[in-house]
C-alpha positions as CSV (number, residue, x, y, z in Angstrom):
1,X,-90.5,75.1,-135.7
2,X,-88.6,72.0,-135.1
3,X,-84.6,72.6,-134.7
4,X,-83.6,69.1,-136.5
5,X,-86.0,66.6,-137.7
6,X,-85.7,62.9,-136.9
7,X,-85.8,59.7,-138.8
8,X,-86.1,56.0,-137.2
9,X,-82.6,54.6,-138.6
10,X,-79.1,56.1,-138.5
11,X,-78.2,56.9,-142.4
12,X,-74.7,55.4,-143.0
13,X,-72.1,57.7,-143.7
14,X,-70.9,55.3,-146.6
15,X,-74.2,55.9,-148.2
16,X,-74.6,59.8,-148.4
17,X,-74.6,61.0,-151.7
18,X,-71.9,63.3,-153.4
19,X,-73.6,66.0,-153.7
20,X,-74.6,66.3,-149.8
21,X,-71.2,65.5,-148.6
22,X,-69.8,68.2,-150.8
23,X,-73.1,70.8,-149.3
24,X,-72.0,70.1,-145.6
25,X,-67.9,69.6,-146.3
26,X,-69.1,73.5,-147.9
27,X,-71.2,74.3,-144.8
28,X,-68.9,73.6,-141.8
29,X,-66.1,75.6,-143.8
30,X,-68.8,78.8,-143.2
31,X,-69.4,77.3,-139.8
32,X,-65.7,77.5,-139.3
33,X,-65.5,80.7,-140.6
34,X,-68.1,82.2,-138.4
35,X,-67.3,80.7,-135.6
36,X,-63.7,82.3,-135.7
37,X,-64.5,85.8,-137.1
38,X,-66.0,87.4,-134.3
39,X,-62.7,86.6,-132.0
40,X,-61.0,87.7,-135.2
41,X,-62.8,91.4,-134.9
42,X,-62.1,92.0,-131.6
43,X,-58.2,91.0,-131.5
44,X,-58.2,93.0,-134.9
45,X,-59.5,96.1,-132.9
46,X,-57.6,95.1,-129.6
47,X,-56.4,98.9,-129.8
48,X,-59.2,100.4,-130.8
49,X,-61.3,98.6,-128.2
50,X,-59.0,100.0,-125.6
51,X,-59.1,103.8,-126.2
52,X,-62.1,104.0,-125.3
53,X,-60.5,104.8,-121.6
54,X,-57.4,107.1,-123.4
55,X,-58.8,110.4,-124.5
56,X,-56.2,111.0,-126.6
57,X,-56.1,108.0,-128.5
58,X,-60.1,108.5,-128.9
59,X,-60.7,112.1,-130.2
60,X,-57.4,111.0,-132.7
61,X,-59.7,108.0,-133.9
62,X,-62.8,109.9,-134.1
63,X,-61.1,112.7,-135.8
64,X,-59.2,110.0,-138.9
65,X,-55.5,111.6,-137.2
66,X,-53.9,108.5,-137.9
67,X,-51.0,109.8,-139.4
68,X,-47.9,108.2,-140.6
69,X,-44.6,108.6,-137.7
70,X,-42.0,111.2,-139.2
71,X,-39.9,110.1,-136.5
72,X,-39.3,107.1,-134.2
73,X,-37.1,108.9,-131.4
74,X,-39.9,109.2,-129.3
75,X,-41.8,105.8,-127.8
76,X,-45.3,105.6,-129.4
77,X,-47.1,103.3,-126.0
78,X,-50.7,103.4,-124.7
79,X,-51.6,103.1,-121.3
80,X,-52.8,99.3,-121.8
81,X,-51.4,96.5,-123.7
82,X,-54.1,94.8,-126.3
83,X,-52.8,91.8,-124.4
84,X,-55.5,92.5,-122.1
85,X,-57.8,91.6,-125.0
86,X,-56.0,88.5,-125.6
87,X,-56.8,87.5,-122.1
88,X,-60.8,88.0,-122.3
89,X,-60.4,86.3,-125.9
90,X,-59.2,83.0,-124.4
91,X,-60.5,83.0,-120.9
92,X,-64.4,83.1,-121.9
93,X,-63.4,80.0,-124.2
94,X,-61.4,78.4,-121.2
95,X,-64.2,78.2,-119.0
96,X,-66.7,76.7,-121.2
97,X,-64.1,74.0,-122.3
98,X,-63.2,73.3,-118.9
99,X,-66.9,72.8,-117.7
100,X,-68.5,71.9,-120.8
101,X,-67.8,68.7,-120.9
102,X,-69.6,67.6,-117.7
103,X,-73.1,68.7,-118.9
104,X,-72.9,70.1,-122.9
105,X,-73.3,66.3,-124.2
106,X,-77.4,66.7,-122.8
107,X,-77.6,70.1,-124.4
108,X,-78.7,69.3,-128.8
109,X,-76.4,70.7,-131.1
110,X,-79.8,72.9,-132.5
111,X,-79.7,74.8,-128.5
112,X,-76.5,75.0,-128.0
113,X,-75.9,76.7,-131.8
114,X,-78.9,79.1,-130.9
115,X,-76.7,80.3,-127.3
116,X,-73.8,80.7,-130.1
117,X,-75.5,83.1,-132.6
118,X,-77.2,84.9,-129.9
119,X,-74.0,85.0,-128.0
120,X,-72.0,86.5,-130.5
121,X,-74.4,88.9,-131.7
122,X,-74.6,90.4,-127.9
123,X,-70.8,90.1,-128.2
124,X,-70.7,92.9,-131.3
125,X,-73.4,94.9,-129.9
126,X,-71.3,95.2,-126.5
127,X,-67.7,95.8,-127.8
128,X,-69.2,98.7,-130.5
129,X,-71.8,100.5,-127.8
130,X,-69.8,100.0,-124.6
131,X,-68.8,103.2,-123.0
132,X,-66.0,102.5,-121.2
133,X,-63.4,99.8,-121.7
134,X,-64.5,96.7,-118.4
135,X,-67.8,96.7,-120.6
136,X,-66.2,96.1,-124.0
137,X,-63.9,93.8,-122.1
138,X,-67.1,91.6,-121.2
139,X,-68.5,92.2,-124.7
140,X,-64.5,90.2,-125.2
141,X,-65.3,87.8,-122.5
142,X,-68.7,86.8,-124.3
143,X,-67.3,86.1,-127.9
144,X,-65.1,84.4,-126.7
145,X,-67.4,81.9,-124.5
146,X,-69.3,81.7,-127.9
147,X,-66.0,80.5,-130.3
148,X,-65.6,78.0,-127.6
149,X,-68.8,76.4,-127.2
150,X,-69.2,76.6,-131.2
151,X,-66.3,74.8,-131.3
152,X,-66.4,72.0,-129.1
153,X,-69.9,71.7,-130.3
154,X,-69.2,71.1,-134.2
155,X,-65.9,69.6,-134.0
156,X,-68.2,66.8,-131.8
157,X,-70.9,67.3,-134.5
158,X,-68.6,66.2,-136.6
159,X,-67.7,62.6,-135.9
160,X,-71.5,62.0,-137.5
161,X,-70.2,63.3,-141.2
162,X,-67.4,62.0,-142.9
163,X,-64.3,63.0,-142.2
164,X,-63.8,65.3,-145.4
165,X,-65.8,67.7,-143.1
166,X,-62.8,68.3,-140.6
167,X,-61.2,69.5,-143.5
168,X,-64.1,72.2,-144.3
169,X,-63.7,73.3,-141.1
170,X,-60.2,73.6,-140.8
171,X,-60.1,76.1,-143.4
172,X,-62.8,78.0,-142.7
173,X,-61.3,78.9,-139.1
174,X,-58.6,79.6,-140.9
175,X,-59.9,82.2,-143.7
176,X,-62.3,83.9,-140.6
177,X,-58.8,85.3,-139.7
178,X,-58.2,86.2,-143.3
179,X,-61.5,87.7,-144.0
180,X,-61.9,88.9,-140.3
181,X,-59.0,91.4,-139.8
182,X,-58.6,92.5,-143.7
183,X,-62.4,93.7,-143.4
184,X,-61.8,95.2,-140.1
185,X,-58.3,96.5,-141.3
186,X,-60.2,97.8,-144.7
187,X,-63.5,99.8,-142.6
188,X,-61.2,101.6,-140.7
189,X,-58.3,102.6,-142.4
190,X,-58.9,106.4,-142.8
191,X,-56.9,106.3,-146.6
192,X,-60.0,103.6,-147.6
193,X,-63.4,103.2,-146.3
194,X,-62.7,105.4,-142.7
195,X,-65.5,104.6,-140.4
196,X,-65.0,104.2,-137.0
197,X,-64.4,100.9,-134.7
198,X,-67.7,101.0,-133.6
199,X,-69.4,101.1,-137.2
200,X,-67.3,98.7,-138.4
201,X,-68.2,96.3,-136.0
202,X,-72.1,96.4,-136.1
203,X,-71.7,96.1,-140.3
204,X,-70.1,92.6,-138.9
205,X,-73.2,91.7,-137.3
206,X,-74.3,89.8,-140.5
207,X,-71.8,86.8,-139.7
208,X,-73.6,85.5,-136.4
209,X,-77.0,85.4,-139.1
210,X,-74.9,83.8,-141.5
211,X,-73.8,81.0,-138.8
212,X,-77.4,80.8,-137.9
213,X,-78.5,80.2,-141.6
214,X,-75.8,77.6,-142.4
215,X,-76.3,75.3,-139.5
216,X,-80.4,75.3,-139.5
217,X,-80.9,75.6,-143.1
218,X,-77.4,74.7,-145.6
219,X,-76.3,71.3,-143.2
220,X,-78.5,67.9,-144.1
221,X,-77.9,66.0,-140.3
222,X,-77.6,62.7,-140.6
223,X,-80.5,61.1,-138.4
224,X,-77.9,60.1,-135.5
225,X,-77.7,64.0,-134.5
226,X,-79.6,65.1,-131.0
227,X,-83.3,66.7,-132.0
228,X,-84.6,69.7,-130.3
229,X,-88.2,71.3,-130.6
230,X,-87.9,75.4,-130.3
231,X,-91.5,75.5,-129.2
232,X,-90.7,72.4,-126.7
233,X,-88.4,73.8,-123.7
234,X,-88.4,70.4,-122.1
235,X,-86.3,68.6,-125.4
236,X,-83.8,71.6,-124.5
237,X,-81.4,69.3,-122.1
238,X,-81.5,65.4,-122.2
239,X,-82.1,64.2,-118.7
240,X,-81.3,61.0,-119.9
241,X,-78.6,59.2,-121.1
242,X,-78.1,58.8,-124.7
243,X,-77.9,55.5,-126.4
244,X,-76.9,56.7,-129.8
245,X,-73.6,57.2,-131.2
246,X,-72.0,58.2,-134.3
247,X,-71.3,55.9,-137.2
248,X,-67.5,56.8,-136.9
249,X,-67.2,56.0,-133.2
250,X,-69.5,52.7,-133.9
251,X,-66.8,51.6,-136.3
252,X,-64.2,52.1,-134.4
253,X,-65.5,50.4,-131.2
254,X,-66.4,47.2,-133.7
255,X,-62.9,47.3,-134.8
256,X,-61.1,44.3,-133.0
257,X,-57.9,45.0,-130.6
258,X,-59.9,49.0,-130.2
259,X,-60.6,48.2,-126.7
260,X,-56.9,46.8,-126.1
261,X,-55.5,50.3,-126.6
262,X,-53.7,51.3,-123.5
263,X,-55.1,54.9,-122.9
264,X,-51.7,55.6,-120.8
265,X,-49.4,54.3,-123.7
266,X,-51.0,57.2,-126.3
267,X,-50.8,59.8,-123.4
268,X,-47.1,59.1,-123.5
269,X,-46.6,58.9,-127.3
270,X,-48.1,62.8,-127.7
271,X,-46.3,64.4,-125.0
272,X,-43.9,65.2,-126.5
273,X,-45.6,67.1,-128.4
274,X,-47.0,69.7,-125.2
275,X,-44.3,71.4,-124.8
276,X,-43.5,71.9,-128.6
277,X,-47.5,73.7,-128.5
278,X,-47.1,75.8,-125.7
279,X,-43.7,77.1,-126.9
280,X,-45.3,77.9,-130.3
281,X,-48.7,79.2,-129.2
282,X,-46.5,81.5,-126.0
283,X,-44.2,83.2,-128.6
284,X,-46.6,83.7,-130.9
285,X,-49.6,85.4,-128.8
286,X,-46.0,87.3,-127.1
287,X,-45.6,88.7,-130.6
288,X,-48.8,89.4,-131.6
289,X,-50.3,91.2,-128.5
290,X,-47.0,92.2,-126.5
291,X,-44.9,93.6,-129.5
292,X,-46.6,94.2,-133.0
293,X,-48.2,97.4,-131.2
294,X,-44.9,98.5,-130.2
295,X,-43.1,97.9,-134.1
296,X,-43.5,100.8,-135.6
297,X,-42.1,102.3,-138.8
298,X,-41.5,105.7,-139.9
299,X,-43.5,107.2,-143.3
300,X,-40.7,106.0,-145.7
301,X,-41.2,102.3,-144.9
302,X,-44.7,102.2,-143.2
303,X,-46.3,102.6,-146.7
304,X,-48.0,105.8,-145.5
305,X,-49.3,104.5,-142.8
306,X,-50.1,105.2,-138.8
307,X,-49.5,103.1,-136.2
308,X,-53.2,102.2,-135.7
309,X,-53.7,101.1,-139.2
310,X,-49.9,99.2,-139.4
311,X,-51.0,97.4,-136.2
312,X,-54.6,95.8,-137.8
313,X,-52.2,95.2,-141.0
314,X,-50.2,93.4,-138.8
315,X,-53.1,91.4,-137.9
316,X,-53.9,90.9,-141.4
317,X,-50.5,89.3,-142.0
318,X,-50.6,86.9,-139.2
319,X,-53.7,85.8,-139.9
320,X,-52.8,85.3,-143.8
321,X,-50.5,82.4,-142.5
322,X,-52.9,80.9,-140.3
323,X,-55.2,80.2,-143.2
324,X,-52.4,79.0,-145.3
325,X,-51.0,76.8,-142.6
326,X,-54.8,75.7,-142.0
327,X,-55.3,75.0,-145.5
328,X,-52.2,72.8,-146.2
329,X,-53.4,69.8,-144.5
330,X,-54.3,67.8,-148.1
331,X,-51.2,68.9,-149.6
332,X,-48.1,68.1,-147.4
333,X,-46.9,66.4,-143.8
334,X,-44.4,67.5,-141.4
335,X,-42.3,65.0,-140.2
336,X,-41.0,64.7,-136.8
337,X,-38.0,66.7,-136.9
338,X,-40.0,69.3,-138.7
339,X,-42.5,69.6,-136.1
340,X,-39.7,69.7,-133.0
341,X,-37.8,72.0,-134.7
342,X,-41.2,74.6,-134.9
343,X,-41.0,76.0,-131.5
344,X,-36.9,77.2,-131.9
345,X,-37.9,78.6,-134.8
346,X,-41.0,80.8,-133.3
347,X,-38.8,81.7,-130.9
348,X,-36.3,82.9,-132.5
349,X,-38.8,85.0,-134.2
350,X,-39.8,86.7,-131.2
351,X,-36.3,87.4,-130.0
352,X,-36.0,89.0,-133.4
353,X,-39.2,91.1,-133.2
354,X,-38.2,92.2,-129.4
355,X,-35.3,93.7,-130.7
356,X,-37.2,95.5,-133.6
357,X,-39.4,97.0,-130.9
358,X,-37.0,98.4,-129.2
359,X,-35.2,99.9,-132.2
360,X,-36.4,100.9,-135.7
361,X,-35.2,97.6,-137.5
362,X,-37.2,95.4,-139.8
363,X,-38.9,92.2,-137.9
């Protein structure tokens, strides 16, 4: 079984026909969406994940006692904050991003999609069978390695398609965090479908087979993609150095006055912009692992509701206006002001949803 096949001359990207670009602009949205979902799940289930050392909070999930609050006098907290989960969901990504880029460029895109899929799929089997919560963490730990190596590896995959594929996949990352919490919020709520964490994430083990199917079977490669032979270890890593290149970076290193580009001058003309991420990207992980768990509502406003299920609803919310923000790239452009004044905003959001969490107001 060969993982990519091979022709003798790169196929210009100019060239491809419309109905292929529109089957891989269609295939690295699913790539996008699978790639994402699996972090989705277990930030979705951050709670859930973590009871597994709180007896209480256990035998009240096992038993469907998630009942609404009829009153919010008395603190609702758990013994660990689901920002632990958020820590496991970035750091396994962290490390391979950090040291990836020393070695992964020898690694084919076929091998390093295969540690993905197999990655992820170890991932959900750990989280839903671990007995005790350090496992499920490094069940955490694992999917999150495996959303970071599938990205750096498509979004580099993708400078050999045109660019209407960055698009695709856009979007798809953005709809895994639809899709991923409203079916994780939908399994588990005990008024719907009422199974437990642990079912509901094995019925999620379709998506890493679904990755798997899209990338060797749905995407047509263009010939300039890396070629690996599953029954021929030794075209697993690339001992040598590559001579080929993608059309898109060959264009742009023809292009006269590229080469003049002062790599300093850009670093300086996007800094501005670091600051503006962090601020949004701090208060917005602050919210949604440091206070959503502790904004509760009573029965009267938390549409019947406990504070399980209001939390993965939460979730659901927040990751309705990550796909729409994903999704708006065709349609409209910030301008600077726009952009600089993000951050204030975001934080002025989480000052706002501090205060709800202390007292019974709306967020």
């Amino acid at each position: 079984m060969q993982v990519e096949s091979d022709t003798s001359k790169p196929t210009p990207i100019d060239t491809i026909p419309t109905a292929v670009r529109r089957r891989n602009v269609i295939s690295f949205l699913i790539l996008g969406l699978c790639n994402n979902y699996v972090l989705v799940l277990m930030l979705s289930g951050a709670q859930d994940l973590l009871a597994k050392d709180d007896p209480a909070a256990l035998a009240a999930r096992q038993n469907h006692s998630d009942h609404c609050l009829e009153d919010l006098n008395a603190r609702h907290c758990t013994k660990t904050s689901t920002g632990l989960v958020l820590i496991c969901n970035i750091l396994g990504s962290l490390t391979i991003k950090a040291i990836g880029p020393f070695f992964i460029h020898r690694v084919p895109y076929g091998v390093r999609l295969l540690v993905v899929c197999s990655a992820q799929t170890s991932a959900i089997f750990l989280a839903a069978l671990a007995p005790n919560v350090p496992l499920t963490l490094v069940g955490v730990l694992v999917a999150s390695f495996a959303a970071g190596l599938g990205e750096m590896s498509l979004l580099s995959l993708a400078s050999h398609f045109p660019r209407s594929t960055i698009l695709g996949w856009s979007s798809g990352t953005g709809l895994a965090g639809l899709a991923g919490s409203l079916i994780y919020a939908v399994l588990t709520d005990v008024r719907l479908l009422a199974f437990s964490s642990s079912t509901a994430l094995l019925l999620n083990l379709a998506f890493p087979v679904i990755y798997f199917i899209t990338y060797f079977v749905v995407l047509v490669y263009p010939s300039t993609v890396k070629k690996a032979c599953l029954f021929s270890p030794s075209s697993w890593f690339d001992f040598k150095k590559s001579s080929k290149v993608s059309p898109n970076y060959q264009k742009q290193i023809n292009e006269p006055n590229t080469q003049k580009i002062n790599k300093m001058e850009i670093f300086k003309g996007v800094s501005k912009f670091y600051l503006s991420i962090f601020i949004i990207y701090f208060s917005q992980y602050f919210i949604n692992q440091g206070l959503l768990e502790l904004t509760l509502f009573d029965c009267t406003r938390a549409f019947g509701m406990g504070p399980a299920a209001m939390y993965r609803y939460y979730q659901v919310l927040y990751q309705t206006g990550v796909f729409i923000s994903r999704s708006s790239l065709p349609f409209f452009s910030l301008n600077l002001c726009m952009i600089l004044s993000l951050p204030w905003m975001q934080v002025s959001y989480s000052l706002r949803c501090t205060q709800s969490s202390i007292s019974p107001a709306l967020c």
